[in-house]
C-alpha positions in Angstrom: 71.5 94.6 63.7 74.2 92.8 65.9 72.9 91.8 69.1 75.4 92.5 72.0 75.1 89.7 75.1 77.1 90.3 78.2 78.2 87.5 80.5 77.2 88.9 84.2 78.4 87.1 87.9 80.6 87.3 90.5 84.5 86.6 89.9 84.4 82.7 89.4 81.4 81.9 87.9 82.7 80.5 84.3 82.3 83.6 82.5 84.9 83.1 79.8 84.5 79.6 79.6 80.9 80.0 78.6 81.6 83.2 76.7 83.5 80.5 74.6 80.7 77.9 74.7 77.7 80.3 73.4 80.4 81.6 70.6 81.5 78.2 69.2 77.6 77.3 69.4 76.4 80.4 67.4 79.4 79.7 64.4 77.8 76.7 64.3 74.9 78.0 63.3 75.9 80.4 60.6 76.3 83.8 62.7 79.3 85.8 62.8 80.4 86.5 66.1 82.6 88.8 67.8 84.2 88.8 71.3 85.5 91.2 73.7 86.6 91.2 77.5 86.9 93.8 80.2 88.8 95.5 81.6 91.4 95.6 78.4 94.6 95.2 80.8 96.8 96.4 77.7 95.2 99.6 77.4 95.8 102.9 78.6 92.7 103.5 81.0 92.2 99.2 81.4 96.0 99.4 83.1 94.9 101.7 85.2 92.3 99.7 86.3 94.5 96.7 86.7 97.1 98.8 89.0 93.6 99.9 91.2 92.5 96.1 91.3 96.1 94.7 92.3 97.4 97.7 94.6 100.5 98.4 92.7 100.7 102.0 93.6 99.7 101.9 97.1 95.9 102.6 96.8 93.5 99.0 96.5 90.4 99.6 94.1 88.4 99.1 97.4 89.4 102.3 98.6 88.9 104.9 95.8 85.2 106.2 96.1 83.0 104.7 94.1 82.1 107.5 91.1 85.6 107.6 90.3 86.4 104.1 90.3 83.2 104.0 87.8 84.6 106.3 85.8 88.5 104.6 85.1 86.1 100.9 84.2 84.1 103.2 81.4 86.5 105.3 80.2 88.6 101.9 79.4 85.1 100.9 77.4 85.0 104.2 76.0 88.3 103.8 74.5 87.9 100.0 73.3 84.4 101.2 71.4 85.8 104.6 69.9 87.1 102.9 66.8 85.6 99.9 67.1 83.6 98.5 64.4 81.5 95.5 65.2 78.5 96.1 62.2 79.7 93.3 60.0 78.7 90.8 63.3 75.3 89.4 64.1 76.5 89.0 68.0 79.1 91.1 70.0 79.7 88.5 73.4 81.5 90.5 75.9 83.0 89.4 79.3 81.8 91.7 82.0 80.0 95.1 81.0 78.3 98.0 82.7 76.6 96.4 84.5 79.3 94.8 86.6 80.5 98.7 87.2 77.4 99.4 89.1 77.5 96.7 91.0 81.2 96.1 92.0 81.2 100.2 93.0 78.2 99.9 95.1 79.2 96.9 97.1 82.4 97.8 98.9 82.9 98.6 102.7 82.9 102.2 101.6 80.0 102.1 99.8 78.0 101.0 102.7 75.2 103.4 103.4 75.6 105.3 100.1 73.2 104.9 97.1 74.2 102.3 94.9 75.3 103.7 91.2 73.4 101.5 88.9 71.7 104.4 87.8 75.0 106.7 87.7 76.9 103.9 85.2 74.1 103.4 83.3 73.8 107.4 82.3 77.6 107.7 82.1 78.5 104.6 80.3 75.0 104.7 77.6 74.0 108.0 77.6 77.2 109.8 78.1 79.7 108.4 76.8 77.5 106.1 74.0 78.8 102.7 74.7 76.1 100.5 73.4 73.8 98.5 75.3 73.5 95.1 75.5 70.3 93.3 74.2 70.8 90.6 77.0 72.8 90.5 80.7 73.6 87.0 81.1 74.2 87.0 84.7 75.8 83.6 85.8 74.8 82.4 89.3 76.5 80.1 91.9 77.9 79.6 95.5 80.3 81.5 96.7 82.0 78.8 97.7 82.3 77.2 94.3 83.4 80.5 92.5 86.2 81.2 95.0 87.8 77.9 94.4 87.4 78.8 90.4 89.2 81.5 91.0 92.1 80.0 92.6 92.4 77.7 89.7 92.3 80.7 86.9 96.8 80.8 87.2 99.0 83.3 86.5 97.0 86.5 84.4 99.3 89.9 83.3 97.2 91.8 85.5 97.6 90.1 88.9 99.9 86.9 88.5 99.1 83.8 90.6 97.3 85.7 93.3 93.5 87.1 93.4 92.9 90.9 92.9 91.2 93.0 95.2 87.6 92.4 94.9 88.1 88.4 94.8 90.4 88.4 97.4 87.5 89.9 99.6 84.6 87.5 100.1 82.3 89.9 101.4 82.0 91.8 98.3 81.6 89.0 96.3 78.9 87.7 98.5 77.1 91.8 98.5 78.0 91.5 94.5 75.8 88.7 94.2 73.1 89.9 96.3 73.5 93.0 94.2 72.8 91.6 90.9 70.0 89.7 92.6 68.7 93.3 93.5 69.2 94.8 89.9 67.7 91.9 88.5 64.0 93.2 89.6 65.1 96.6 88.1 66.7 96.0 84.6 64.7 93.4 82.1 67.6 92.8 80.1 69.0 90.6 83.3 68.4 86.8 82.7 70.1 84.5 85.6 71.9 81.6 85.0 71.5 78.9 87.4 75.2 76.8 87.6 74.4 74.8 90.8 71.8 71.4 91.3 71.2 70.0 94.0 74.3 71.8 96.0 76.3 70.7 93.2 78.1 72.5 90.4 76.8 71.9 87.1 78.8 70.7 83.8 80.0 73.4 81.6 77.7 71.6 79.3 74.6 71.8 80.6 75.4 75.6 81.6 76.2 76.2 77.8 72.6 74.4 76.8 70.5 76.7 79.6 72.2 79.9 78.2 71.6 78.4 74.4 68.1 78.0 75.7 68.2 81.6 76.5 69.3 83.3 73.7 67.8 81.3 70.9 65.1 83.9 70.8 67.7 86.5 69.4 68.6 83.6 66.7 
């Protein structure tokens, strides 16, 4: 049965770079693997998503209520896994999941107050709409710091250009986001953190790679 790992963090934190890493490393060992990002920025719901996160219409991400902002980040998984068939694959990698959802709608200055929706994205992403869930949430951790100068160095993406979106652009909700995962992390056991910093530094994309090789092995 294909075992589906998610990479987990804060904008910044390496996710596709490791993503990369872990996938090279389990071809190397035999397994087929297959690889998929969100949000899809080429499809219909994903560019949506991507007009929310960059303001295009008038109306930033961090201002529609949480539920339905939820709901536009599943229904662009719900369309990517309606056709998709990923059987054939030992491991599905994907680059943010659900679980990024609940915490990214639960953390802005609107949300304040307001129970968070881990619970709510769970049911509607797994339950309702049947997007599978993953065997493993590899969330990758560092300082804020360091992941806001990653971002500055990700360039031009379709989505946004040069510039940061609306929830990097905000350092308070990446700093609630990973106090957030921090929080579901003593609620989900599928979460396994990722330590990227030593000794106030950043660590090598190498020795990253090694600790989350370390990690999964057990699903080899």
């Amino acid at each position: 049965m294909t075992k589906i790992i998610a990479f987990e963090g804060i904008d910044g934190t390496g996710k596709t770079v490791q993503m990369k890493q872990l996938s090279a490393y389990l071809s190397s060992k035999g397994k087929k693997v297959m690889e998929l990002s969100f949000p899809v920025y080429e499809s219909f719901f994903g560019s949506i998503v991507g007009r929310y996160l960059t303001a295009k219409d008038g109306i930033p991400a961090s201002a529609v209520d949480g539920k339905s902002m939820a709901l536009w980040f599943a229904l662009d998984r719900f369309e990517a896994f309606k056709d998709l068939d990923y059987s054939s694959y030992d491991f599905l990698l994907i680059n943010r999941y659900v679980l990024s959802n609940a915490v990214y709608q639960s953390i802005r200055d609107i949300d304040l107050g307001k129970p968070d929706l881990l619970d709510f994205c769970l049911e509607l992403e797994h339950d309702h709409f049947k997007i599978p869930r993953p065997d493993l949430n590899l969330v990758l951790d560092m300082d804020l710091e360091e992941a806001s100068e990653n971002v500055t160095k990700k360039g031009f993406r379709d989505y946004v250009g040069d510039t940061k979106d609306v929830y990097e652009s905000i350092d308070s909700i990446q700093l609630r986001a990973r106090k957030k995962y921090q929080e579901y992390s003593r609620r989900l056991n599928s979460i396994v953190f990722v330590p990227c910093m030593k000794n106030g530094q950043l660590e090598s994309i190498e020795a990253i790679a090694e600790k989350i090789q370390q990690i999964v092995s057990p699903l080899l």
